[in-house]
PyMOL Python script that loads the backbone (N, CA, C, O; Angstrom):
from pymol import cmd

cmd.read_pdbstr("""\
ATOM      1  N   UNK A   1       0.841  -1.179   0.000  1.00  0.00           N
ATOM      2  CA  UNK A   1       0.000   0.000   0.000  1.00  0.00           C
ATOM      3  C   UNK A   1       0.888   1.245   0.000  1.00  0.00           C
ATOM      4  O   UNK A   1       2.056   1.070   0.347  1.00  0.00           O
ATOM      5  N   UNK A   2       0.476   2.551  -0.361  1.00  0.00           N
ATOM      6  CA  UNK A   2       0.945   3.730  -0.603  1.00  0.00           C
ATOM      7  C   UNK A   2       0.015   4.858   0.215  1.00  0.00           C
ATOM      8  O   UNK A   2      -1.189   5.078   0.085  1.00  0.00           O
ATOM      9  N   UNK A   3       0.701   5.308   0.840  1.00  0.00           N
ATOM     10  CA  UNK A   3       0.358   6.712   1.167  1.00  0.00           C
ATOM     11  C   UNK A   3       0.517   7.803   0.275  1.00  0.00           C
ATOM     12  O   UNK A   3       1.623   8.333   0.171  1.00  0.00           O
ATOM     13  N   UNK A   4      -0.820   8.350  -0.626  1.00  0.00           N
ATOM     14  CA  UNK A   4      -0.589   9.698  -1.496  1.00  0.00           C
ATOM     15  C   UNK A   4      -1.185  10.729  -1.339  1.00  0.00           C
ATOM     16  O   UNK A   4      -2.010  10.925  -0.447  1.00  0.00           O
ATOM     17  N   UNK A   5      -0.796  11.629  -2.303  1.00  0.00           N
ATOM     18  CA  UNK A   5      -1.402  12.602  -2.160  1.00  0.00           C
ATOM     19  C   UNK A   5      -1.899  13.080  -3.463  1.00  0.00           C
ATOM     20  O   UNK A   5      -1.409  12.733  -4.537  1.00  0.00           O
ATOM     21  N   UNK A   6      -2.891  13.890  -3.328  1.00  0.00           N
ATOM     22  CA  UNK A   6      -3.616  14.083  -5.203  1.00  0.00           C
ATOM     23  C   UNK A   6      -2.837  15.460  -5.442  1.00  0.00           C
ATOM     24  O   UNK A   6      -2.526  16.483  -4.832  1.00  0.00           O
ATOM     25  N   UNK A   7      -2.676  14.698  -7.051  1.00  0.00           N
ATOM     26  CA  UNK A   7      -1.919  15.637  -7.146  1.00  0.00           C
ATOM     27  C   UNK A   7      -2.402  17.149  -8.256  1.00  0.00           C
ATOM     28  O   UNK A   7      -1.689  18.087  -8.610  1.00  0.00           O
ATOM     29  N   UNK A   8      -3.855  16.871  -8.562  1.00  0.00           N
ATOM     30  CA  UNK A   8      -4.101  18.601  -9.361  1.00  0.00           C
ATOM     31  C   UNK A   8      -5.606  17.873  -9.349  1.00  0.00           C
ATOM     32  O   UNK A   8      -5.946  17.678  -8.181  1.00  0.00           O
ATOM     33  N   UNK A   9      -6.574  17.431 -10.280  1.00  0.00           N
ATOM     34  CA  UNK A   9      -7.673  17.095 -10.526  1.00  0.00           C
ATOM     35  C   UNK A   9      -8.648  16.097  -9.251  1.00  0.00           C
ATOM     36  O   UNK A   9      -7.969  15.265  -8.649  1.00  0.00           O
ATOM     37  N   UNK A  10      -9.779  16.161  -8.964  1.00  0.00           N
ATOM     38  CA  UNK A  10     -10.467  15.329  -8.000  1.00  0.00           C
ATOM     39  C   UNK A  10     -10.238  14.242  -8.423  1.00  0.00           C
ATOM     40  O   UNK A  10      -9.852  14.071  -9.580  1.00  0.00           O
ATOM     41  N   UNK A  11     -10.447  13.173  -7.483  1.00  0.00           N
ATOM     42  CA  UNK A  11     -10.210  11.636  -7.706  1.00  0.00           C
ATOM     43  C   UNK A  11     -11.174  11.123  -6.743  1.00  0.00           C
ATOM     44  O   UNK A  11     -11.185  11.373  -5.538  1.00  0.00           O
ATOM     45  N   UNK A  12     -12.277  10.111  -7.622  1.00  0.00           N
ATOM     46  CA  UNK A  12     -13.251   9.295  -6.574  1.00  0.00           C
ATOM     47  C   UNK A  12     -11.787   8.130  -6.549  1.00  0.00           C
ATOM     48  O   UNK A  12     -10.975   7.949  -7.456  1.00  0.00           O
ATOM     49  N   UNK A  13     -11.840   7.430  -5.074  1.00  0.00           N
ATOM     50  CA  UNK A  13     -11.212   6.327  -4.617  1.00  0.00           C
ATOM     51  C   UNK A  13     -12.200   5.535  -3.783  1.00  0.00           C
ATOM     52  O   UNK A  13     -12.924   6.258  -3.097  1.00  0.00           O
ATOM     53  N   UNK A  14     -12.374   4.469  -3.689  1.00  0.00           N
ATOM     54  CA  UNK A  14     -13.405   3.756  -2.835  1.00  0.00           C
ATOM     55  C   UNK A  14     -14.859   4.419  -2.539  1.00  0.00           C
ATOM     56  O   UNK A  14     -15.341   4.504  -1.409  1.00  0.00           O
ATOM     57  N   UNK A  15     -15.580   4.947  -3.915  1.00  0.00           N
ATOM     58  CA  UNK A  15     -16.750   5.891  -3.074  1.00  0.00           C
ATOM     59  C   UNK A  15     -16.600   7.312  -2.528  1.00  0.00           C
ATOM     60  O   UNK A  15     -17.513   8.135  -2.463  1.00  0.00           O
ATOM     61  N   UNK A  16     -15.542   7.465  -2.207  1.00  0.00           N
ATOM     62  CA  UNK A  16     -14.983   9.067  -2.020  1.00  0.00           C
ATOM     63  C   UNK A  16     -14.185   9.830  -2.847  1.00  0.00           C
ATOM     64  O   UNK A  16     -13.462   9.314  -3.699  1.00  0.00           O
ATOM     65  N   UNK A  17     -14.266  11.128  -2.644  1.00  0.00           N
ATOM     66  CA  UNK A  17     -13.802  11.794  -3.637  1.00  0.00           C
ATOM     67  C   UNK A  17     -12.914  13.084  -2.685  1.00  0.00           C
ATOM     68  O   UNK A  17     -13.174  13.762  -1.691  1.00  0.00           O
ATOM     69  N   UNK A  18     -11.801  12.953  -3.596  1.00  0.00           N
ATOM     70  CA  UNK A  18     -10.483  13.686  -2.622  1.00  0.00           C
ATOM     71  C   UNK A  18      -9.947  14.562  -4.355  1.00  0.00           C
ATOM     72  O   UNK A  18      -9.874  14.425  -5.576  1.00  0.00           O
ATOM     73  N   UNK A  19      -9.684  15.545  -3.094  1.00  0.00           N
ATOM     74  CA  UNK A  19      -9.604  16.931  -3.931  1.00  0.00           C
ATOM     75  C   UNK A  19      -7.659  17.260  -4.273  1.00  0.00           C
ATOM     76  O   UNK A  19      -6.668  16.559  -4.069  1.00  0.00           O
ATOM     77  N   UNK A  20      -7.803  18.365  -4.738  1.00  0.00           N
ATOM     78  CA  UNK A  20      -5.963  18.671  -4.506  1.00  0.00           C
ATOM     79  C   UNK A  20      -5.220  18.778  -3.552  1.00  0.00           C
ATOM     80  O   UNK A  20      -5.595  19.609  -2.725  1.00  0.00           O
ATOM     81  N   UNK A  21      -3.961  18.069  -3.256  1.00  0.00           N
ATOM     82  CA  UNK A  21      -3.646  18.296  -1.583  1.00  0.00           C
ATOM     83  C   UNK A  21      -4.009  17.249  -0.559  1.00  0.00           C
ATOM     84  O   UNK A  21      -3.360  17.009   0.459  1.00  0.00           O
ATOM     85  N   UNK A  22      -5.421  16.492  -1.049  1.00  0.00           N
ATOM     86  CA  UNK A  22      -5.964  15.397  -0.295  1.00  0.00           C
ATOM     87  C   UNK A  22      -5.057  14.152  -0.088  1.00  0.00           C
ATOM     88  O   UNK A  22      -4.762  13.647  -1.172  1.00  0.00           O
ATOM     89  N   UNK A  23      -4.546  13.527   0.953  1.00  0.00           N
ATOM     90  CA  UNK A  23      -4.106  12.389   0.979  1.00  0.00           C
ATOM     91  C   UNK A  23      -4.765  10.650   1.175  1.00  0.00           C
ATOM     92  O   UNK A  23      -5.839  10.586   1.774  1.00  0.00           O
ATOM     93  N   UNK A  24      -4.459   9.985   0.935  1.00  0.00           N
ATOM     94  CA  UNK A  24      -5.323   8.362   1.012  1.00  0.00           C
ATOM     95  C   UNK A  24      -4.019   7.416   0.731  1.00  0.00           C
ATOM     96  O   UNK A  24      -2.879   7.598   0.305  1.00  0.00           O
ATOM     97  N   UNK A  25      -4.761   6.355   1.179  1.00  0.00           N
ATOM     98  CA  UNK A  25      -4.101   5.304   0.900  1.00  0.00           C
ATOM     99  C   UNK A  25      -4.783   4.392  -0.405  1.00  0.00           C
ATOM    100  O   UNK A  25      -5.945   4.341  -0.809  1.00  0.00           O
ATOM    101  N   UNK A  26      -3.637   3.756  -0.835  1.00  0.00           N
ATOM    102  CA  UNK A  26      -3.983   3.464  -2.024  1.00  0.00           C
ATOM    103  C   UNK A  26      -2.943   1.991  -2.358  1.00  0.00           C
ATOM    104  O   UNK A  26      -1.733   1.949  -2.135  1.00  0.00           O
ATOM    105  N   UNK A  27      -3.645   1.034  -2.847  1.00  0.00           N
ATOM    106  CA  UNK A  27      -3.458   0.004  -2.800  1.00  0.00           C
ATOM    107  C   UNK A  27      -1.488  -0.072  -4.260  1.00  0.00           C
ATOM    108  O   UNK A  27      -0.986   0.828  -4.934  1.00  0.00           O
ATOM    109  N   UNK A  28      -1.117  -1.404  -4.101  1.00  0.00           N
ATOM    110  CA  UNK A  28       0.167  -0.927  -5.472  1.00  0.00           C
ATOM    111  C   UNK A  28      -0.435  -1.581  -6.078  1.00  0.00           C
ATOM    112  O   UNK A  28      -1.324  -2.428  -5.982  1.00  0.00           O
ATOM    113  N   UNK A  29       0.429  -0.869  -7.090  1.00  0.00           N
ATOM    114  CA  UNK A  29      -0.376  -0.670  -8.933  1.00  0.00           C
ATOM    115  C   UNK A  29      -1.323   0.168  -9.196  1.00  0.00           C
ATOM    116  O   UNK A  29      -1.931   0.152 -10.266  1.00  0.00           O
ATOM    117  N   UNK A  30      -1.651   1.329  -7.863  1.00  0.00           N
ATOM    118  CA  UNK A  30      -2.706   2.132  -8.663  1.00  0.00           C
ATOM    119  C   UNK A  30      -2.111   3.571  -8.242  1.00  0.00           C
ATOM    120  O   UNK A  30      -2.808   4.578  -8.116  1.00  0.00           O
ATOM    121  N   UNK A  31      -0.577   3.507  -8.026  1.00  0.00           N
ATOM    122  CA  UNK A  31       0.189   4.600  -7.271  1.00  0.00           C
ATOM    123  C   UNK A  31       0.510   5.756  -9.036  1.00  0.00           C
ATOM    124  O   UNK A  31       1.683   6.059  -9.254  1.00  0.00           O
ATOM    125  N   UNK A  32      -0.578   6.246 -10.056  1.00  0.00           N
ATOM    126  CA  UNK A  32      -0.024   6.840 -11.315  1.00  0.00           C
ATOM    127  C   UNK A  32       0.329   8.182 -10.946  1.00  0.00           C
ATOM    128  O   UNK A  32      -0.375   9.026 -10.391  1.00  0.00           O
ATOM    129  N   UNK A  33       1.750   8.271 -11.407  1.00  0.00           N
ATOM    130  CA  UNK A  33       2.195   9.310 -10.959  1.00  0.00           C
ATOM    131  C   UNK A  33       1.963  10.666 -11.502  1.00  0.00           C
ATOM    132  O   UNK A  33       2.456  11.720 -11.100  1.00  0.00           O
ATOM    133  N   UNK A  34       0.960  10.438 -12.685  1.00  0.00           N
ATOM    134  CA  UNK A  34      -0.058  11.927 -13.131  1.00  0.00           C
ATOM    135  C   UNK A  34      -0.843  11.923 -12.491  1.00  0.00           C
ATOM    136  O   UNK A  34      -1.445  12.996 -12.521  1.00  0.00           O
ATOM    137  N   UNK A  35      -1.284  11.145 -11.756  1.00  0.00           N
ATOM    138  CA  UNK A  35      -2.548  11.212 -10.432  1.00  0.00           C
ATOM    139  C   UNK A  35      -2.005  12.046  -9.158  1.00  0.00           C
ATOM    140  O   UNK A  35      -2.453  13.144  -8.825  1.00  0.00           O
ATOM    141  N   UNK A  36      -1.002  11.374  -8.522  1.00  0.00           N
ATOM    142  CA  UNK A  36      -0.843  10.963  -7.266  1.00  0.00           C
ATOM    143  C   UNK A  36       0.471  10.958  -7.071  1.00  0.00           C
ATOM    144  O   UNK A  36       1.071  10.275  -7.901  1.00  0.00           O
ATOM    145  N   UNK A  37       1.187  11.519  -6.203  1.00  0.00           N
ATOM    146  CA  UNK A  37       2.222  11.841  -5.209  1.00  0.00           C
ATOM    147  C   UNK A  37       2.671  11.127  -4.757  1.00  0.00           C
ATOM    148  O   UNK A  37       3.172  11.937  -3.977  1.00  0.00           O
ATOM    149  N   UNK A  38       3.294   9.646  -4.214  1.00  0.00           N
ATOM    150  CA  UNK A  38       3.966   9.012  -3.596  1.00  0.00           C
ATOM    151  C   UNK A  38       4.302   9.786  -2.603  1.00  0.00           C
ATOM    152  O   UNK A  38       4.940  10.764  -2.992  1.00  0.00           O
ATOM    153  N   UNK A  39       4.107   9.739  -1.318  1.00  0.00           N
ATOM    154  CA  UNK A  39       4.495  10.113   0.074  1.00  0.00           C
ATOM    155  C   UNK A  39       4.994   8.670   0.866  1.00  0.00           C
ATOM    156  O   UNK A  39       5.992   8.927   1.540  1.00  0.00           O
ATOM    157  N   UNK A  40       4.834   8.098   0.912  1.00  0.00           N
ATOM    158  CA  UNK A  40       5.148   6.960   1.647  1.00  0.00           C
ATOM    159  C   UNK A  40       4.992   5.431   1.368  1.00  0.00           C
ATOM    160  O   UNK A  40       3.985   5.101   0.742  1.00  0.00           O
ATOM    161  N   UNK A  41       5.880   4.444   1.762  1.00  0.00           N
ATOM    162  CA  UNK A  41       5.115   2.993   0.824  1.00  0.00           C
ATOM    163  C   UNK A  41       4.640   2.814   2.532  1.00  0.00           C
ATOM    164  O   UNK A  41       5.179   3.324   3.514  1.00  0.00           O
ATOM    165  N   UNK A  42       3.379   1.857   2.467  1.00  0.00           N
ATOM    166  CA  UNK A  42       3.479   1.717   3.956  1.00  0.00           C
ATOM    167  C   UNK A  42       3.145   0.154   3.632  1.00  0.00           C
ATOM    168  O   UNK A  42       2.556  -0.344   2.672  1.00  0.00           O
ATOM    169  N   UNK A  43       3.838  -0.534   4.978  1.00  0.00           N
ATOM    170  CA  UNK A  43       4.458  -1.953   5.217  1.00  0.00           C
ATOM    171  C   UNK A  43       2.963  -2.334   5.430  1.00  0.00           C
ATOM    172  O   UNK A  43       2.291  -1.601   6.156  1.00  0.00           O
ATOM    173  N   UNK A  44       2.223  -3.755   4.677  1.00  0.00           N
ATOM    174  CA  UNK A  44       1.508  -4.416   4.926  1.00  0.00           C
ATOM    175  C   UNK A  44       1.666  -5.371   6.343  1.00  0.00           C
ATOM    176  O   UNK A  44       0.755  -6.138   6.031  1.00  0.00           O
ATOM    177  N   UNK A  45       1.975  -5.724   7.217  1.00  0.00           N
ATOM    178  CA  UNK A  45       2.257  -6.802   8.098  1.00  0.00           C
ATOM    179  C   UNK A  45       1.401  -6.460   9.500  1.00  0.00           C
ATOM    180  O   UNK A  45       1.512  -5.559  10.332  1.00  0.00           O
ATOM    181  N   UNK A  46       0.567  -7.514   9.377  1.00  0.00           N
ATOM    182  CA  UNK A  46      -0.319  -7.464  10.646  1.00  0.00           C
ATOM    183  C   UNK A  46       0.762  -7.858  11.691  1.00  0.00           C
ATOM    184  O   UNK A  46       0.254  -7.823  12.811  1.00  0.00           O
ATOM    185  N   UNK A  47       1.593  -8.087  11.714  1.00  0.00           N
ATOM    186  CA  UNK A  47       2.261  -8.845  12.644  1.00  0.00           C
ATOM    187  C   UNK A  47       3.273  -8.217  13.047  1.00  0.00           C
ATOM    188  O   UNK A  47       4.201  -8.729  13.671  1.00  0.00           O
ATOM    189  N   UNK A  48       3.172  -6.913  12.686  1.00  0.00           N
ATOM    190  CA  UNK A  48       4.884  -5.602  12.553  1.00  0.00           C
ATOM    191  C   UNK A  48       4.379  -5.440  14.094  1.00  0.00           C
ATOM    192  O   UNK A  48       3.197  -5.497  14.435  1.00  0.00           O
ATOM    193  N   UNK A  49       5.534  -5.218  15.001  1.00  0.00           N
ATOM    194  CA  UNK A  49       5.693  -5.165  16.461  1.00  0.00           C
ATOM    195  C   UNK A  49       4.975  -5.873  17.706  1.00  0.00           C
ATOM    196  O   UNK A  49       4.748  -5.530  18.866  1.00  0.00           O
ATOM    197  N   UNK A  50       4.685  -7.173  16.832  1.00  0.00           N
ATOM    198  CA  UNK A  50       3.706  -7.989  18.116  1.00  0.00           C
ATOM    199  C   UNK A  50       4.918  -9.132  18.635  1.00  0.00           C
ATOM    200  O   UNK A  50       5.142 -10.126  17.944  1.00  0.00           O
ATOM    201  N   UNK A  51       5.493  -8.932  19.624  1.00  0.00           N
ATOM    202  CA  UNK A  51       6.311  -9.681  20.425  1.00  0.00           C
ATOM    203  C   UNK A  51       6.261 -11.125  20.378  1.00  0.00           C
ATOM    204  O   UNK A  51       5.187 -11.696  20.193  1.00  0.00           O
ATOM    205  N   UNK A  52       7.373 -11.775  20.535  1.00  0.00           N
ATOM    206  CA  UNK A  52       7.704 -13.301  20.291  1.00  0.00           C
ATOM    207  C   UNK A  52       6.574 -14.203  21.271  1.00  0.00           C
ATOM    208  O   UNK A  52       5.784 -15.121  21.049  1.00  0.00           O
ATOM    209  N   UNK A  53       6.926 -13.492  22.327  1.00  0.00           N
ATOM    210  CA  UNK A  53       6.463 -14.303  23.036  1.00  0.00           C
ATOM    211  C   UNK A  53       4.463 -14.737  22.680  1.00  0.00           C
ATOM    212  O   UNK A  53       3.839 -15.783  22.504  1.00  0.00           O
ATOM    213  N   UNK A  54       4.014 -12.908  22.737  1.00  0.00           N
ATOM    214  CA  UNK A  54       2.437 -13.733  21.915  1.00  0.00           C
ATOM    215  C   UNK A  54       2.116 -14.443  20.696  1.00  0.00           C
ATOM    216  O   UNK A  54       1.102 -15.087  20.424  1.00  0.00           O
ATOM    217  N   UNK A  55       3.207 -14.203  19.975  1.00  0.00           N
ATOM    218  CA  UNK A  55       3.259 -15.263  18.761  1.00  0.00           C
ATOM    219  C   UNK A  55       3.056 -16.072  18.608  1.00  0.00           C
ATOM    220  O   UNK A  55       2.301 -16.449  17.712  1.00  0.00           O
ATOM    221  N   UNK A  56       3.967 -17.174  19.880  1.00  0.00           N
ATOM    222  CA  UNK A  56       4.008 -18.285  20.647  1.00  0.00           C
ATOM    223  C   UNK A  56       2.871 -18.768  21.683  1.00  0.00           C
ATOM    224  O   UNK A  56       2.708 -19.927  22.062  1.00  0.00           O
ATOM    225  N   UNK A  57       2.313 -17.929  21.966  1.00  0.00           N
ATOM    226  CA  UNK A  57       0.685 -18.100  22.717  1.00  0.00           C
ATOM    227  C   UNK A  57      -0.079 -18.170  21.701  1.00  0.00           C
ATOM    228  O   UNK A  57      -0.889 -19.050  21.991  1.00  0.00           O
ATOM    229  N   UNK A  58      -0.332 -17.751  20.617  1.00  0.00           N
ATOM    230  CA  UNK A  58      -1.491 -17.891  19.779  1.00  0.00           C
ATOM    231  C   UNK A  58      -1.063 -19.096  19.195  1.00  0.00           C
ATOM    232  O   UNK A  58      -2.020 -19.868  19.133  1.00  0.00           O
ATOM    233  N   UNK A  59      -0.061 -19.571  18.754  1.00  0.00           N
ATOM    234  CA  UNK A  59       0.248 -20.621  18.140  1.00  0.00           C
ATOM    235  C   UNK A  59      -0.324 -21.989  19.152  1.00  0.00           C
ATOM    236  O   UNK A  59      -1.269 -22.764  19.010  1.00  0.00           O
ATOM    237  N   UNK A  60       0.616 -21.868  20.086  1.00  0.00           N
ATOM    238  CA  UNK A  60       0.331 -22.622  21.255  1.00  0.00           C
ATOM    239  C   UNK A  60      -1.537 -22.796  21.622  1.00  0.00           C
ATOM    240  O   UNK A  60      -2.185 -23.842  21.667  1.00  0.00           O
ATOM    241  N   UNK A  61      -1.941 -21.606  21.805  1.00  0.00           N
ATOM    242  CA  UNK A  61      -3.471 -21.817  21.730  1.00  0.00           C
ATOM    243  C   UNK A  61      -4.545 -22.712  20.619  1.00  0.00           C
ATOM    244  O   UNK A  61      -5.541 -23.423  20.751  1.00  0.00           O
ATOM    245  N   UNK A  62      -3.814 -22.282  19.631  1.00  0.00           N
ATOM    246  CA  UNK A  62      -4.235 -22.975  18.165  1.00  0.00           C
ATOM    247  C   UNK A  62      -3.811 -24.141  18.107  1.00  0.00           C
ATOM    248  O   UNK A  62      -4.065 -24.667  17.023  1.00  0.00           O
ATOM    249  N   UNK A  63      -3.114 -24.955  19.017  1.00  0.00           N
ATOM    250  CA  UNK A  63      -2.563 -26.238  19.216  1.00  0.00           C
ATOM    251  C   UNK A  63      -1.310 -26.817  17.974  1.00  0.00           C
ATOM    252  O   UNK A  63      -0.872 -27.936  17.705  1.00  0.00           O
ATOM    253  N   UNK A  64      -1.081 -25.657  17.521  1.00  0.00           N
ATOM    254  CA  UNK A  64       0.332 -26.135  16.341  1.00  0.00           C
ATOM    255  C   UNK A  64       1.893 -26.146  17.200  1.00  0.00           C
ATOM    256  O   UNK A  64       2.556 -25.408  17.930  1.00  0.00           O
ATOM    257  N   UNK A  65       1.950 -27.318  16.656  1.00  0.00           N
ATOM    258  CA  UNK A  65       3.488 -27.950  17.143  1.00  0.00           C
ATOM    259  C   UNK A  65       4.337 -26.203  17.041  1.00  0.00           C
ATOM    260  O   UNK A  65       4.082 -25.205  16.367  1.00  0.00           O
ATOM    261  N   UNK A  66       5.373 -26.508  18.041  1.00  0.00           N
ATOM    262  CA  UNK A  66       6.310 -25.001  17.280  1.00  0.00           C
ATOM    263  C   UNK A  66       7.367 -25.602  17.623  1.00  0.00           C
ATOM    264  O   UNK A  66       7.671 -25.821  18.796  1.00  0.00           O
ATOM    265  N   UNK A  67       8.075 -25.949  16.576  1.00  0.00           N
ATOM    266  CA  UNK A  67       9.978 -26.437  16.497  1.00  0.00           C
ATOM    267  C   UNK A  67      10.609 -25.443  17.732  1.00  0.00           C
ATOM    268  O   UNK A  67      10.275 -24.258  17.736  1.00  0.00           O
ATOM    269  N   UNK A  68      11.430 -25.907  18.664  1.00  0.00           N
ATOM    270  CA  UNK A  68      11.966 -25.389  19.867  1.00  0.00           C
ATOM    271  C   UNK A  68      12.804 -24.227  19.062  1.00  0.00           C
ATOM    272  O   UNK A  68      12.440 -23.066  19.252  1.00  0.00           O
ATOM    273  N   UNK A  69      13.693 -24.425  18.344  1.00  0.00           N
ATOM    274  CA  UNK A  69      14.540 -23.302  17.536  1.00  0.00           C
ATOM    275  C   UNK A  69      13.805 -22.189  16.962  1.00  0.00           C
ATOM    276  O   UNK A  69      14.381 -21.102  16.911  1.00  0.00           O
ATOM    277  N   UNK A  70      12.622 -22.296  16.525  1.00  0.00           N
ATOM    278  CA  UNK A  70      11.688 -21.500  15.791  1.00  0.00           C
ATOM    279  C   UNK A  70      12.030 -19.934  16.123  1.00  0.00           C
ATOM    280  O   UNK A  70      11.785 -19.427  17.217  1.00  0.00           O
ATOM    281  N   UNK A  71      12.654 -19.213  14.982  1.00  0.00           N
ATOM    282  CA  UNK A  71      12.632 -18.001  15.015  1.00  0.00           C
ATOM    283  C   UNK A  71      11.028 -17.308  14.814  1.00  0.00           C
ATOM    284  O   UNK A  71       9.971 -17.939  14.832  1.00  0.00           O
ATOM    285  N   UNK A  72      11.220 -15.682  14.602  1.00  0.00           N
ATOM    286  CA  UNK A  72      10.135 -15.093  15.031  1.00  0.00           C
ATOM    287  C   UNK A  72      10.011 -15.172  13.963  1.00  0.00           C
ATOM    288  O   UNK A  72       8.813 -15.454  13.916  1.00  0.00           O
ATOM    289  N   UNK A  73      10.423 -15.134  12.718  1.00  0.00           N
ATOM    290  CA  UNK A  73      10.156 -15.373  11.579  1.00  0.00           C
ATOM    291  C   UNK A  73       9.195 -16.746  11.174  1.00  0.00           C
ATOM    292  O   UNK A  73       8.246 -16.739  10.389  1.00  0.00           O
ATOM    293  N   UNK A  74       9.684 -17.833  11.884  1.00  0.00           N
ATOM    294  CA  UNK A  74       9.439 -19.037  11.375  1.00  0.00           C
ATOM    295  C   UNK A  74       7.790 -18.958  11.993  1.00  0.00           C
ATOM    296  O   UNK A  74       6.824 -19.397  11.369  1.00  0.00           O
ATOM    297  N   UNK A  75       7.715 -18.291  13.368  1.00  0.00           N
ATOM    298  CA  UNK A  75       6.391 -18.637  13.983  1.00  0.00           C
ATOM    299  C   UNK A  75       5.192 -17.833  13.216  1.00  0.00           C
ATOM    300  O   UNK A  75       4.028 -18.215  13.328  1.00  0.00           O
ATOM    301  N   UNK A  76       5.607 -16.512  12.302  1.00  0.00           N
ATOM    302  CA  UNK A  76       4.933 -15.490  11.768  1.00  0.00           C
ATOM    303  C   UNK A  76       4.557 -16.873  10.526  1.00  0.00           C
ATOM    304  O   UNK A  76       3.489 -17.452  10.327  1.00  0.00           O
ATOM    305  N   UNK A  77       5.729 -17.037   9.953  1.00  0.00           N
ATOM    306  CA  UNK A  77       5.108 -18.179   8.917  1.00  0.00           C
ATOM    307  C   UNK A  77       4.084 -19.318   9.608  1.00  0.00           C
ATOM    308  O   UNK A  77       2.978 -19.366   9.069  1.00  0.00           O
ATOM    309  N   UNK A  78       4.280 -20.144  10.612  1.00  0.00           N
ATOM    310  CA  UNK A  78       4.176 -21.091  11.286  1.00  0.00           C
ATOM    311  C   UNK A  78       1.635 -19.854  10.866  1.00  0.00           C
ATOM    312  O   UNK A  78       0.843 -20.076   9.950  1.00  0.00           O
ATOM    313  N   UNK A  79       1.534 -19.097  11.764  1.00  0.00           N
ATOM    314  CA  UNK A  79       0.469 -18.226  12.140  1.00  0.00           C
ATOM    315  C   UNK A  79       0.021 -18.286  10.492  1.00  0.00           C
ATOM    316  O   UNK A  79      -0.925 -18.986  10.129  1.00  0.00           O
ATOM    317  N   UNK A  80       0.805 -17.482   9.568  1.00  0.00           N
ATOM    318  CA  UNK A  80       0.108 -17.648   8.139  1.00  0.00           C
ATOM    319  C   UNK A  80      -0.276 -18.604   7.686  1.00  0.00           C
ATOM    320  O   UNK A  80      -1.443 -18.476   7.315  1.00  0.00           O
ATOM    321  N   UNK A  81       0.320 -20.004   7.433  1.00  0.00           N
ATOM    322  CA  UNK A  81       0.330 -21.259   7.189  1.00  0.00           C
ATOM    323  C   UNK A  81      -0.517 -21.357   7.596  1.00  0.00           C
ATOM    324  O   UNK A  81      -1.300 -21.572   6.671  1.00  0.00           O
ATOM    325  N   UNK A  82      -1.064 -21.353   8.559  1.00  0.00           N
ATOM    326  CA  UNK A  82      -2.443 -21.682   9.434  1.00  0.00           C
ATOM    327  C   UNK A  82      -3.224 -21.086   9.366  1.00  0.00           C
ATOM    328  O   UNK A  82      -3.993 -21.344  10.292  1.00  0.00           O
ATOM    329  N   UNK A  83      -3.638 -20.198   8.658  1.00  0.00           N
ATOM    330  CA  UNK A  83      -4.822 -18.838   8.591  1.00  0.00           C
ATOM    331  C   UNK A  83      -4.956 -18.421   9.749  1.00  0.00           C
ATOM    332  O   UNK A  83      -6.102 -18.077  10.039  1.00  0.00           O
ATOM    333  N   UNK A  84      -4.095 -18.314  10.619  1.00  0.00           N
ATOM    334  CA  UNK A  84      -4.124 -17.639  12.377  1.00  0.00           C
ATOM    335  C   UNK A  84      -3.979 -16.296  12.178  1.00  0.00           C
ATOM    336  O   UNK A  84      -3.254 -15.962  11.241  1.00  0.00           O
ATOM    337  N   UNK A  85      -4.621 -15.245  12.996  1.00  0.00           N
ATOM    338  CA  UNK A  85      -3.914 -14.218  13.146  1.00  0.00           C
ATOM    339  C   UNK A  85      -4.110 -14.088  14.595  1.00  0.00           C
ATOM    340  O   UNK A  85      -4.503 -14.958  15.373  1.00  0.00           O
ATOM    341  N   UNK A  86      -3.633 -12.343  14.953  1.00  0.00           N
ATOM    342  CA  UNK A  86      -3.677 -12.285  16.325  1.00  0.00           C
ATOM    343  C   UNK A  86      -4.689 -11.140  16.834  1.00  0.00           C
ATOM    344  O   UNK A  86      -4.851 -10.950  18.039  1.00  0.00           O
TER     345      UNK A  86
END
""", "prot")
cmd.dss("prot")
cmd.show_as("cartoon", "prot")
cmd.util.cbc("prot")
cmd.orient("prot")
């Protein structure tokens, strides 16, 4: 996803309509840069700053094995794999 900004003409986006100056988010591939401003890419990840340890509780709750070595990486995969979230 992208954080923009419009950049001269109105733009309906989802049902709304944002003027010059207006900012939104906006999904990639629809970032055209005769439209729209690039201000920011912003990180998709439900999982950006949720600590190891609840990782390991939701997993654990959901009853999936978790390899003792399992990085925080592996358990984020381990949660996707599983359609888990938190």
């Amino acid at each position: 996803m992208f954080k923009v900004k419009v950049i001269d003409l109105p733009v309906f986006h989802n049902g709304k309509r944002y003027l010059k100056d207006d900012t939104l988010e906006i999904d990639k591939g629809h970032e055209n840069p005769s439209i729209f401003e690039v201000l920011e890419e912003i990180e998709d990840n439900p999982f950006k700053g949720v600590k190891e340890i609840t990782l390991r509780k939701a997993l654990e709750d959901a009853g999936i094995d978790i390899p003792d070595d399992a990085s925080r990486d592996s358990l984020i995969q381990l949660l996707i794999d599983n359609n888990l979230s938190i």
